[in-house]
SEBALO-266014 format. One record per atom (N, C-alpha, C): atom name; y, z negated, x negated. Coordinates in steps of 0.02 Angstrom, whole numbers, padded with zeros to 5 digits. Atoms other than C-alpha are relative to their C-alpha. Layout:
BEGIN
{name CA&v Y&w Z&u X}
...
END
This chain:
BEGIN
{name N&v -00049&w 00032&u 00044}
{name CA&v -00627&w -00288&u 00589}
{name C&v 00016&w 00046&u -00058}
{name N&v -00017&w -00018&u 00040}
{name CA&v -00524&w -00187&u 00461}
{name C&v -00025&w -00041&u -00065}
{name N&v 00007&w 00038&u 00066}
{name CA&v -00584&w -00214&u 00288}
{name C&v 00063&w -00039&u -00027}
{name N&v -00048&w 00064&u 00010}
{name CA&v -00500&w -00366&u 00202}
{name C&v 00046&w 00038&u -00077}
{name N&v -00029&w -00035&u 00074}
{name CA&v -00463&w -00277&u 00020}
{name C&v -00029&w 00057&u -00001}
{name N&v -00007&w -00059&u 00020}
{name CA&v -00439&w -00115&u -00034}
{name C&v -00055&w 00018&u -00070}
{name N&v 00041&w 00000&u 00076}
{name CA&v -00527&w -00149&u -00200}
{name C&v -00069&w 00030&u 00002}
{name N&v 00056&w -00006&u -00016}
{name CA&v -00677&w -00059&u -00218}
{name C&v -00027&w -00003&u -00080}
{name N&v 00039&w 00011&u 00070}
{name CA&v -00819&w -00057&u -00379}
{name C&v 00006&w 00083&u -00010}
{name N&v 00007&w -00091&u 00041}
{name CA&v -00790&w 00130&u -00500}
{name C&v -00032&w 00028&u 00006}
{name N&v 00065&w -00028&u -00025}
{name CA&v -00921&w 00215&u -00419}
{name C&v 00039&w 00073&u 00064}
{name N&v -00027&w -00045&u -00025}
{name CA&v -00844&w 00399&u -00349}
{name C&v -00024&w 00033&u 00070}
{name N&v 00034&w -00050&u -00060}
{name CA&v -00852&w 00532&u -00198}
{name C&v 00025&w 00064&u -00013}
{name N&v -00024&w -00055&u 00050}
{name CA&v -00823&w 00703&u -00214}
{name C&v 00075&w 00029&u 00029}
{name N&v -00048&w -00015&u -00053}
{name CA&v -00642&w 00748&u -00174}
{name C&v 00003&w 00048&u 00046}
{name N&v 00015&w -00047&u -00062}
{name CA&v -00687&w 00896&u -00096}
{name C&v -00004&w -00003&u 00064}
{name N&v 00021&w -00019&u -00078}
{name CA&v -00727&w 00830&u 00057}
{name C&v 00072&w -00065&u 00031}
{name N&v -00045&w 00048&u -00008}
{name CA&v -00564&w 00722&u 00072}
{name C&v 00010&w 00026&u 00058}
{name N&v 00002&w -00035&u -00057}
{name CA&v -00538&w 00882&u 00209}
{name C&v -00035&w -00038&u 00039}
{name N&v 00022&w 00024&u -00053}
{name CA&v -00671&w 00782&u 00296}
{name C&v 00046&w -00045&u 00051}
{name N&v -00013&w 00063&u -00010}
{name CA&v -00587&w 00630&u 00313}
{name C&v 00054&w 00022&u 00044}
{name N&v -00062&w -00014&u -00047}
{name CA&v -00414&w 00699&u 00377}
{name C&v -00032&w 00066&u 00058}
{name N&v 00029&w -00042&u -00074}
{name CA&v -00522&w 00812&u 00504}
{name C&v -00028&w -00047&u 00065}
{name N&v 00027&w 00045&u -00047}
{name CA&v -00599&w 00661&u 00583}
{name C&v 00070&w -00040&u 00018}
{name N&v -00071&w 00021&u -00019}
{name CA&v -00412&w 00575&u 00572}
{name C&v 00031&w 00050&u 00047}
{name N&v -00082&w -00048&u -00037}
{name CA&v -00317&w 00722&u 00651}
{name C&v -00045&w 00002&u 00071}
{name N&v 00039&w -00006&u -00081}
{name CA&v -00490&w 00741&u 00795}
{name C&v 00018&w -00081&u 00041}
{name N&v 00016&w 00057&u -00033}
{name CA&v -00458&w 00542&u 00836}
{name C&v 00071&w 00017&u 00017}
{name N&v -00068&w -00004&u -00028}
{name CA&v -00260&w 00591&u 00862}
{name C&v -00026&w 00059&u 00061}
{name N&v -00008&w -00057&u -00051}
{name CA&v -00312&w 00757&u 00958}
{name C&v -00032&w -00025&u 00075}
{name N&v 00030&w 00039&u -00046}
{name CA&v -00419&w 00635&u 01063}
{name C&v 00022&w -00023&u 00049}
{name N&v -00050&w 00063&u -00018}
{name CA&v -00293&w 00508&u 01089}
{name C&v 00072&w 00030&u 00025}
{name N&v -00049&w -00036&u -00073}
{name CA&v -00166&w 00642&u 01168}
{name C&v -00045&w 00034&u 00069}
{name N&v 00033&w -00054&u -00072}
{name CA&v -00301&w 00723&u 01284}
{name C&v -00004&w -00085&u 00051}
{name N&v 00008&w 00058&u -00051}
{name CA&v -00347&w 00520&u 01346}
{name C&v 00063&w -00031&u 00030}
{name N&v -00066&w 00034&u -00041}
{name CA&v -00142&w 00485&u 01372}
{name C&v 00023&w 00038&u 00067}
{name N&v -00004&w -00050&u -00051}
{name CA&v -00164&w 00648&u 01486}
{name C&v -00028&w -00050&u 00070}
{name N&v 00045&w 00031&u -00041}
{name CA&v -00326&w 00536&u 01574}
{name C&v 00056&w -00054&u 00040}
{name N&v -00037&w 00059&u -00036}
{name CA&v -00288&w 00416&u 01716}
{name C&v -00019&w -00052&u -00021}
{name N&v 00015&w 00044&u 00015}
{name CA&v -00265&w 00260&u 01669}
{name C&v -00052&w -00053&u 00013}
{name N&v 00031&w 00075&u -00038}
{name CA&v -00380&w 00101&u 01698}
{name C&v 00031&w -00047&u 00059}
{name N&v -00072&w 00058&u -00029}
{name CA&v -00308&w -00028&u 01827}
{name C&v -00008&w -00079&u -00068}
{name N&v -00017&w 00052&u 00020}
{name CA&v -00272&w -00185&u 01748}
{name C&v -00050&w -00059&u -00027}
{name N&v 00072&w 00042&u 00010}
{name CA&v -00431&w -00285&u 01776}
{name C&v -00052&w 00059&u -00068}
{name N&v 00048&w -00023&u 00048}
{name CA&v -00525&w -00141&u 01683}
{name C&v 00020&w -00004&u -00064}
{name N&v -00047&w 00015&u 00047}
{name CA&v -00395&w -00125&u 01545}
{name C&v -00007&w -00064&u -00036}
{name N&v 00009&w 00065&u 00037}
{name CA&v -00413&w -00294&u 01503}
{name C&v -00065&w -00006&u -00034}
{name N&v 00040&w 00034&u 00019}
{name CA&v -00588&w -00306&u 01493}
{name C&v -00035&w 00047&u -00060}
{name N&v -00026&w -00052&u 00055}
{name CA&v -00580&w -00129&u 01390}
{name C&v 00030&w -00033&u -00071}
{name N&v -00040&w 00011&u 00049}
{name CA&v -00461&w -00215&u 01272}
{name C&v -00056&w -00068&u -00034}
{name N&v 00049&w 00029&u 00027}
{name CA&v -00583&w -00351&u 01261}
{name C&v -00066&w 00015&u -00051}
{name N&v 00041&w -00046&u 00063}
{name CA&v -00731&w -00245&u 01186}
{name C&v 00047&w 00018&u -00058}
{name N&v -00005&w -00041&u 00052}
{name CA&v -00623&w -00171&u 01081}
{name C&v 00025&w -00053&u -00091}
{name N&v -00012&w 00077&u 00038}
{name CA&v -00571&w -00367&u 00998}
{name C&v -00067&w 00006&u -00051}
{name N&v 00062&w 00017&u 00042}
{name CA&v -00766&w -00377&u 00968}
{name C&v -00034&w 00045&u -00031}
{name N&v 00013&w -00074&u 00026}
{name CA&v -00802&w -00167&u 00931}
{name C&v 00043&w -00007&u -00048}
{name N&v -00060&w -00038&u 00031}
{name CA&v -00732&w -00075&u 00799}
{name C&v -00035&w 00067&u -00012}
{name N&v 00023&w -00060&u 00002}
{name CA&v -00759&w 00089&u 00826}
{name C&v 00023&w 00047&u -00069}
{name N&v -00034&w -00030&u 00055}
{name CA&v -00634&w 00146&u 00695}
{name C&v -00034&w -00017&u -00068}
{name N&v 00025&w 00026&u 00044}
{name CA&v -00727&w 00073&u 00562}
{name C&v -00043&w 00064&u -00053}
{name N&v 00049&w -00059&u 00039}
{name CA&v -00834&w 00229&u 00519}
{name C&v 00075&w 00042&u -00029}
{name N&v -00056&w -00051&u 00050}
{name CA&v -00676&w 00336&u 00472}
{name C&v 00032&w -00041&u -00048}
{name N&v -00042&w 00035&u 00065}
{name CA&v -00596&w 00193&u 00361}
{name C&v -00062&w -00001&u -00056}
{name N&v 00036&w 00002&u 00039}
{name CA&v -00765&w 00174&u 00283}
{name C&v -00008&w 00101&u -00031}
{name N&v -00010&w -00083&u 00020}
{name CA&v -00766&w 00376&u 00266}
{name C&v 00052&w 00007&u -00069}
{name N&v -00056&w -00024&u 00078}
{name CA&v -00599&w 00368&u 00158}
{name C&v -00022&w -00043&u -00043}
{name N&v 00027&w 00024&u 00079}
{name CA&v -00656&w 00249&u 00051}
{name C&v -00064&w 00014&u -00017}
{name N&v 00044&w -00053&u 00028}
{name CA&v -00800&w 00332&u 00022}
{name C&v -00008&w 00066&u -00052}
{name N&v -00049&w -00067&u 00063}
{name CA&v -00710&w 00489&u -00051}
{name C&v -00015&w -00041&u -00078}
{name N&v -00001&w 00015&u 00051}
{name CA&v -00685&w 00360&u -00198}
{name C&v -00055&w 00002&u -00039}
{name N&v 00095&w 00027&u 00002}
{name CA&v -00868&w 00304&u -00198}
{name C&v -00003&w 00050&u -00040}
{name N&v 00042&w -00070&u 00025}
{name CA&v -00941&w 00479&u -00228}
{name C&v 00032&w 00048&u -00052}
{name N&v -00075&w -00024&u 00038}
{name CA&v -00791&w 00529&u -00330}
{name C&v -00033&w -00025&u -00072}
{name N&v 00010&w 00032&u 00076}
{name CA&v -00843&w 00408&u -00474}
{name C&v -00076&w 00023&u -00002}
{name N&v 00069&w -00046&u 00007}
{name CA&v -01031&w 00462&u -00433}
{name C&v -00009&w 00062&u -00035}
{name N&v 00005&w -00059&u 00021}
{name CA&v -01011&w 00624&u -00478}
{name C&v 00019&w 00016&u -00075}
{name N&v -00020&w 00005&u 00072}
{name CA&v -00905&w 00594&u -00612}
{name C&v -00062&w -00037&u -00057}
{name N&v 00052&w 00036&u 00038}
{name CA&v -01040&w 00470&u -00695}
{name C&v -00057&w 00066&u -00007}
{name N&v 00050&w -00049&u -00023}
{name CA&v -01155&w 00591&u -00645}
{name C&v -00016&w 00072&u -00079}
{name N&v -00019&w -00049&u 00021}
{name CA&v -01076&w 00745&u -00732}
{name C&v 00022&w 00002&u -00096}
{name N&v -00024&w 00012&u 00080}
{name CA&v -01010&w 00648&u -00902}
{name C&v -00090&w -00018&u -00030}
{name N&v 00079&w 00013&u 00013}
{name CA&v -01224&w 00599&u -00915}
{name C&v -00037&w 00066&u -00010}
{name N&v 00007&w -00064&u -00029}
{name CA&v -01272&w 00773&u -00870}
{name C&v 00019&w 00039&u -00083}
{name N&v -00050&w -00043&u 00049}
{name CA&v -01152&w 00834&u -01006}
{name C&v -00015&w -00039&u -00086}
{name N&v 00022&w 00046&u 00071}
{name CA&v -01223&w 00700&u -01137}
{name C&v 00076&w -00021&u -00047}
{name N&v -00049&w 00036&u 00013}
{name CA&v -01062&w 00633&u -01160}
{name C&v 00008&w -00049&u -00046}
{name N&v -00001&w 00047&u 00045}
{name CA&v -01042&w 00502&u -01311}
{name C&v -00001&w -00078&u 00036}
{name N&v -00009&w 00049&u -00056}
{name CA&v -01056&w 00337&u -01208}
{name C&v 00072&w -00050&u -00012}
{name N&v -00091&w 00019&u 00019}
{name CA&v -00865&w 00269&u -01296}
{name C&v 00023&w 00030&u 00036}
{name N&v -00062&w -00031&u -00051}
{name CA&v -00794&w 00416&u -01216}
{name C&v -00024&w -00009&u 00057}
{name N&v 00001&w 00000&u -00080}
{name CA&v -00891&w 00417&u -01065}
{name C&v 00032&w -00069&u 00034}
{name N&v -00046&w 00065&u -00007}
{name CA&v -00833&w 00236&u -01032}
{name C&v 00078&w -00032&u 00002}
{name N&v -00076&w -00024&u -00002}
{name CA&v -00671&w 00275&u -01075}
{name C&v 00012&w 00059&u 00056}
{name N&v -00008&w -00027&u -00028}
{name CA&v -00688&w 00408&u -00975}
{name C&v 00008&w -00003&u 00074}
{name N&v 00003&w 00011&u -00053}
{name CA&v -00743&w 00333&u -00820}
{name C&v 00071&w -00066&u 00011}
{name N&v -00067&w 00050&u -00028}
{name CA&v -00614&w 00185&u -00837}
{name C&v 00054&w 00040&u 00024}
{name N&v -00055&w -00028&u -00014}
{name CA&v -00485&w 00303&u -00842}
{name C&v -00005&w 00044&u 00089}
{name N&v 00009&w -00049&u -00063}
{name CA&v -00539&w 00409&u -00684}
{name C&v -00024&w -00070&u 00050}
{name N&v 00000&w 00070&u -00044}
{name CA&v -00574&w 00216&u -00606}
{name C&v 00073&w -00011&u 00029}
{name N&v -00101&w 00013&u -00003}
{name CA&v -00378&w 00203&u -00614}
{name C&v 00024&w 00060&u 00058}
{name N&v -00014&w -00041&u -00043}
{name CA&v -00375&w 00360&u -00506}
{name C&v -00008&w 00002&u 00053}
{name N&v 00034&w 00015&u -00054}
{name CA&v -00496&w 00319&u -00385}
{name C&v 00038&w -00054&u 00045}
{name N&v -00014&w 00050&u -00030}
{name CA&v -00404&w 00152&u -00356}
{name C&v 00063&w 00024&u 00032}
{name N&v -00067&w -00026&u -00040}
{name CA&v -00243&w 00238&u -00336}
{name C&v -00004&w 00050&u 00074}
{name N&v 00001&w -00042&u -00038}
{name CA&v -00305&w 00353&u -00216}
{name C&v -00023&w -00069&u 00054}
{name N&v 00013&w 00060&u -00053}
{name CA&v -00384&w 00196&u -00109}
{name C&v 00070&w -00044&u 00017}
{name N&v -00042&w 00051&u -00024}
{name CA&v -00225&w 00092&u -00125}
{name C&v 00049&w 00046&u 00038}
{name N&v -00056&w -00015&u -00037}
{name CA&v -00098&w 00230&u -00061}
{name C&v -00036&w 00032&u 00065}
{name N&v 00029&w -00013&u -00047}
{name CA&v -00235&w 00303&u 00079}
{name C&v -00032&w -00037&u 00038}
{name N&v 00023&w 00048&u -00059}
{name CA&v -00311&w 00149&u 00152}
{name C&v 00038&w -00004&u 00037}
{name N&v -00025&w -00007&u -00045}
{name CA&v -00174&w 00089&u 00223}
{name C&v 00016&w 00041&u 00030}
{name N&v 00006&w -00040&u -00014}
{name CA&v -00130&w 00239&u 00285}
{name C&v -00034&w 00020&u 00062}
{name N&v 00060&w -00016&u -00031}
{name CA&v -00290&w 00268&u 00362}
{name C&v -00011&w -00060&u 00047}
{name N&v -00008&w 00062&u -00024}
{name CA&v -00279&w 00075&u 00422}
{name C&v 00017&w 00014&u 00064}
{name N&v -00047&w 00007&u -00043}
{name CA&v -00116&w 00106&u 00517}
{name C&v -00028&w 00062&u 00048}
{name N&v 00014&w -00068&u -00039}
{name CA&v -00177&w 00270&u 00602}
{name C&v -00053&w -00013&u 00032}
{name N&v 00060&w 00013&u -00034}
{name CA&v -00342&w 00187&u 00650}
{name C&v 00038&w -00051&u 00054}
{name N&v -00034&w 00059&u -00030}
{name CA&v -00259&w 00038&u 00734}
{name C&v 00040&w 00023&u 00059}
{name N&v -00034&w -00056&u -00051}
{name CA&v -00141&w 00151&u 00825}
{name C&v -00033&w 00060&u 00045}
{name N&v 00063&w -00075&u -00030}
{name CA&v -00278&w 00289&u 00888}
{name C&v -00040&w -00035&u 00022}
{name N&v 00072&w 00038&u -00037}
{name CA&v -00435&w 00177&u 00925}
{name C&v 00007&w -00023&u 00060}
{name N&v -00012&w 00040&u -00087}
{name CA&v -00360&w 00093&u 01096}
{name C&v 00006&w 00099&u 00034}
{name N&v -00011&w -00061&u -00030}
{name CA&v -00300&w 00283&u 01143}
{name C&v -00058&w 00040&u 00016}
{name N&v 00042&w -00041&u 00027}
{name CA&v -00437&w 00367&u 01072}
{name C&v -00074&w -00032&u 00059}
{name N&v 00073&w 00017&u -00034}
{name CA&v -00590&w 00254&u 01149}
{name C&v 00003&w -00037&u 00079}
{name N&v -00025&w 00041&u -00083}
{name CA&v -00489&w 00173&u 01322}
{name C&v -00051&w 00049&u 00038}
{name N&v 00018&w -00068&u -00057}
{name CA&v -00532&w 00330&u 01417}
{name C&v -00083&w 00024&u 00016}
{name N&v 00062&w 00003&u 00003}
{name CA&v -00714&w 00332&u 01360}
{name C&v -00040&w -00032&u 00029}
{name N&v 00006&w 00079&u -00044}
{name CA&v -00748&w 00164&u 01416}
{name C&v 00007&w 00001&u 00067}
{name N&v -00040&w -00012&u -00064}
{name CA&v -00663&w 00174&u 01561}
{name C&v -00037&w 00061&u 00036}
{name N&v 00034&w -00061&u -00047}
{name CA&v -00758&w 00339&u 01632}
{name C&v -00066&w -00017&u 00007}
{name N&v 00076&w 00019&u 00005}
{name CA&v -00934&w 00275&u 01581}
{name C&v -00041&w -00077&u -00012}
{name N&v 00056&w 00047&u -00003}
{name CA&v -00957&w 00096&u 01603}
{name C&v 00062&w -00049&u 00071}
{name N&v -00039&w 00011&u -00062}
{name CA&v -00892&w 00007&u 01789}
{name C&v 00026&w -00070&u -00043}
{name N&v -00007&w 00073&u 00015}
{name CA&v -00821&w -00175&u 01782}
{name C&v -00053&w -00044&u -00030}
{name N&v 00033&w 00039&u 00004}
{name CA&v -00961&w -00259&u 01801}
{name C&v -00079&w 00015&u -00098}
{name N&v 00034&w -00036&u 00040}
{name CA&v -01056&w -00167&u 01656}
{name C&v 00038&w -00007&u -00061}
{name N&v 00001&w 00030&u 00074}
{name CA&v -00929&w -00200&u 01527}
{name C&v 00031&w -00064&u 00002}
{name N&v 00003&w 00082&u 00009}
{name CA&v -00918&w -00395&u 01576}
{name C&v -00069&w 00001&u -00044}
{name N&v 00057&w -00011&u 00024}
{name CA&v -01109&w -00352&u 01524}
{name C&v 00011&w 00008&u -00076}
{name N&v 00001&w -00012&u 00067}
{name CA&v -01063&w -00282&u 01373}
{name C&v 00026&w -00054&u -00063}
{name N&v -00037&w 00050&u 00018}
{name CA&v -00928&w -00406&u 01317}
{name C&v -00060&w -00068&u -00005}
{name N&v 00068&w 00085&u 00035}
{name CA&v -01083&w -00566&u 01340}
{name C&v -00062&w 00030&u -00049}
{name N&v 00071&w -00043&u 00051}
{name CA&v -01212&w -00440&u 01228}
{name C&v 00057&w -00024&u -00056}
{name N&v -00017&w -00004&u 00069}
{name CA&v -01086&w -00432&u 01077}
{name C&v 00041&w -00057&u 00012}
{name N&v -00009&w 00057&u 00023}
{name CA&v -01001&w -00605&u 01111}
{name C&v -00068&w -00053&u 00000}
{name N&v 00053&w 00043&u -00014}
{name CA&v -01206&w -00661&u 01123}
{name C&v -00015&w -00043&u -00071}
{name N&v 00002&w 00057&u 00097}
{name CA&v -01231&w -00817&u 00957}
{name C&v -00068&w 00053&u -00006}
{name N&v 00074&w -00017&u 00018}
{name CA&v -01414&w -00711&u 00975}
{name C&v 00001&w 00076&u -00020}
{name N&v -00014&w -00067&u 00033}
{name CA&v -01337&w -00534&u 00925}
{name C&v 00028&w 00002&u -00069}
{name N&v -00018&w -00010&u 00054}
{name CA&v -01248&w -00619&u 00795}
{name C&v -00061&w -00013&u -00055}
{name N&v 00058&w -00007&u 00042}
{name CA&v -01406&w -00703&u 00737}
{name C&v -00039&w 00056&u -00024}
{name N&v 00026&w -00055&u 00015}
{name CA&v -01484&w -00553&u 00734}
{name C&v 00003&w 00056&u -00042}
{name N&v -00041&w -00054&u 00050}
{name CA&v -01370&w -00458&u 00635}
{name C&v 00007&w -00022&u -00061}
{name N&v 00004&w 00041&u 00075}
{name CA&v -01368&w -00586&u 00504}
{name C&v -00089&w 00027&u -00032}
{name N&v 00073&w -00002&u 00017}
{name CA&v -01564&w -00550&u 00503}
{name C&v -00001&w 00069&u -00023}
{name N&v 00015&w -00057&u 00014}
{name CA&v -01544&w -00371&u 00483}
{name C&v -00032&w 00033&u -00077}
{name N&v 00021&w -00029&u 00067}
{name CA&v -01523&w -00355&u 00299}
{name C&v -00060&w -00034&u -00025}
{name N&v 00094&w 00027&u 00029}
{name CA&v -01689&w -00474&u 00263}
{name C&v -00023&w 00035&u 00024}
{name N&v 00054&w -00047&u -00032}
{name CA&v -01773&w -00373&u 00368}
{name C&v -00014&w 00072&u -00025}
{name N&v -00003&w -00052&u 00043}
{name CA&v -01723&w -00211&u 00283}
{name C&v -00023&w 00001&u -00074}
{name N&v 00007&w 00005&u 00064}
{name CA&v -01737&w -00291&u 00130}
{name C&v -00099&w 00007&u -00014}
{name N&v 00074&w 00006&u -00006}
{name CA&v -01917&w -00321&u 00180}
{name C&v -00052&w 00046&u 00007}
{name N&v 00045&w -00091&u -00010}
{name CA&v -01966&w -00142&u 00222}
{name C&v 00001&w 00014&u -00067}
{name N&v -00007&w -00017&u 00048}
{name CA&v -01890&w -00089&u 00087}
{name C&v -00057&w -00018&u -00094}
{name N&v 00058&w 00034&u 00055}
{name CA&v -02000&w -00193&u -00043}
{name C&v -00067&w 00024&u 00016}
{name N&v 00081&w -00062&u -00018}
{name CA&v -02150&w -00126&u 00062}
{name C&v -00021&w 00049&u -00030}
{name N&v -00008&w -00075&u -00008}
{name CA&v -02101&w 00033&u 00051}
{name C&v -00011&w 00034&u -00079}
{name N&v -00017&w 00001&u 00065}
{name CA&v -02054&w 00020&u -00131}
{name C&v -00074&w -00006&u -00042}
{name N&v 00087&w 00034&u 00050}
{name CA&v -02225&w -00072&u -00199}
{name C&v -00040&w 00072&u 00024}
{name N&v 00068&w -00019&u -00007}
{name CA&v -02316&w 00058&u -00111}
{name C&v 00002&w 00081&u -00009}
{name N&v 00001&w -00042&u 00012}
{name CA&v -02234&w 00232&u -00154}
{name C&v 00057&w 00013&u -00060}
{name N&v -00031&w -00009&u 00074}
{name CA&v -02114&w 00205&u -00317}
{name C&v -00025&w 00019&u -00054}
{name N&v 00026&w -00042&u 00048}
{name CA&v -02218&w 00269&u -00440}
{name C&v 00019&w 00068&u 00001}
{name N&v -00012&w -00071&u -00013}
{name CA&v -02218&w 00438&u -00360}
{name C&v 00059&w 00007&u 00010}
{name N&v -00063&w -00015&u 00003}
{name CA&v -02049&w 00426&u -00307}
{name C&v 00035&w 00007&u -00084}
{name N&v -00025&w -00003&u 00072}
{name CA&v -02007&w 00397&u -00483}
{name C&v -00012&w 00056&u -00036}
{name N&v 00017&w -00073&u 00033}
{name CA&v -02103&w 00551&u -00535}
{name C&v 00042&w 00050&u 00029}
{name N&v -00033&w -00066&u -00045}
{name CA&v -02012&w 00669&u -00416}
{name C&v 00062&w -00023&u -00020}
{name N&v -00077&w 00007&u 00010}
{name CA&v -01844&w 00583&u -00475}
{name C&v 00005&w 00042&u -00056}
{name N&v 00021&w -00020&u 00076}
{name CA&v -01897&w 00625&u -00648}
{name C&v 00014&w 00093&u -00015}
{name N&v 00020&w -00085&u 00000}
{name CA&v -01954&w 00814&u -00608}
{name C&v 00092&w 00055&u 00025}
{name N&v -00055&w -00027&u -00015}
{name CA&v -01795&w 00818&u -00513}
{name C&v 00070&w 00006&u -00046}
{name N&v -00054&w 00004&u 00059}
{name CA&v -01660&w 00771&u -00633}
{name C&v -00011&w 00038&u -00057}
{name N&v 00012&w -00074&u 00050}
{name CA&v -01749&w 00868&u -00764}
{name C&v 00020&w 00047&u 00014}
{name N&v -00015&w -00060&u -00031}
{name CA&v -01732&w 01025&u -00672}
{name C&v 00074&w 00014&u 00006}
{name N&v -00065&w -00009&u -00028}
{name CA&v -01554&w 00993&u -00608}
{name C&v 00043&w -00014&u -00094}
{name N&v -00061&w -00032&u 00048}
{name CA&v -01481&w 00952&u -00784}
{name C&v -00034&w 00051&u -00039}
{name N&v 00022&w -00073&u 00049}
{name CA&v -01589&w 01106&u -00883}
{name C&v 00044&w 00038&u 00055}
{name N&v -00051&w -00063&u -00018}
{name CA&v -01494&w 01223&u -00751}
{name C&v 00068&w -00030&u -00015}
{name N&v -00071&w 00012&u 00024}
{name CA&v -01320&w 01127&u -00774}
{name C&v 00018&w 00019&u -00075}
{name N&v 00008&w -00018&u 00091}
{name CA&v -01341&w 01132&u -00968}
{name C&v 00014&w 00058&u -00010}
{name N&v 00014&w -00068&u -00015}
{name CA&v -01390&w 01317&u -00941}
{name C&v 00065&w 00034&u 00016}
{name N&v -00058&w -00006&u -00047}
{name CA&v -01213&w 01335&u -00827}
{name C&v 00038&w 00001&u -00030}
{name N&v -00067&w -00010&u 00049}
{name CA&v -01120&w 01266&u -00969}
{name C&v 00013&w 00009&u -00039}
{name N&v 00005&w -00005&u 00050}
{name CA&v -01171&w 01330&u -01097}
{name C&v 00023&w 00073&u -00016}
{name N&v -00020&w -00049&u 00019}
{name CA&v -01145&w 01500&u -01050}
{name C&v 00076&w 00040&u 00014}
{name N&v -00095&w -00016&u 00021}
{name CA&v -00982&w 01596&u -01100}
{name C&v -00006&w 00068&u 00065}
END
């Protein structure tokens, strides 16, 4: 399922790798002419192809990719105005204002990225499908991800993560905390260092 809103929380990515994003866009088009080359499905498979792809979304990782950019965008920025010991008025000001950027860049590239997923994902993943799983294998597949006991399951995921995680947490956060410590020290004395000199 395409995300519902565009809106994301001021939290950056770094634009630099925006190249990523339109490299994985232009490989799902270069894809999606080599599979219009492929022979088609018949009819029965096609269908049941088109079915997975109702309850899949494969495309999902590259839409989450571009909005990501934003993510790590405001990260860095937060990052870099902290780093830089920034006045916390301006930095706040600072980040609102570069929030306004971030959003603009999500509202005119989602869609975008939307319409190009939507259009590529049947092209792009028919042919895949179709070479490596028979009829009867993705009727199989189709009762796994329409199963009520996959969805239960998926609902369970994040308690369950959440539950490691607290483990994990009680029983090595101290030290992690020291090595965050040692680390951030280190990384802004050389930045400081970086910008200090002429």
């Amino acid at each position: 399922m395409f995300p519902r809103s565009h809106t994301m929380n001021p939290i950056l990515r770094p634009l630099s790798q925006i190249a990523l994003v339109v490299t994985l866009i232009a490989s799902s088009a270069v894809h999606a002419q080599a599979a219009s080359a492929a022979a088609a499905p018949d009819a029965e498979k096609q269908k049941l192809i088109d079915r997975v792809l109702v309850l899949f979304h494969p495309e999902n990782g590259v839409l989450q990719a571009v909005q990501q950019q934003g993510v790590k965008a405001m990260q860095q920025s937060s990052i870099a105005l902290q780093t830089a010991q920034v006045p916390q008025d301006r930095k706040d000001k600072t980040m609102k204002d570069i929030g306004t950027d971030v959003q603009k860049y999500i509202d005119t590239t989602m869609p975008m990225a939307v319409a190009s997923a939507k259009k590529l994902t049947g092209p792009a993943v028919t042919p895949i499908l179709a070479q490596n799983f028979s009829n009867d294998e993705l009727r199989q597949l189709i009762a796994l991800l329409e199963s009520p006991i996959k969805d239960k399951f998926e609902k369970l995921v994040p308690q369950m993560e959440n539950a490691v995680g607290q483990k994990v947490t009680a029983e090595i956060a101290p030290q992690v905390n020291k090595n965050v410590q040692v680390m951030t020290e280190a990384v802004g004395t050389k930045l400081r260092v970086a910008v200090t000199l002429k």
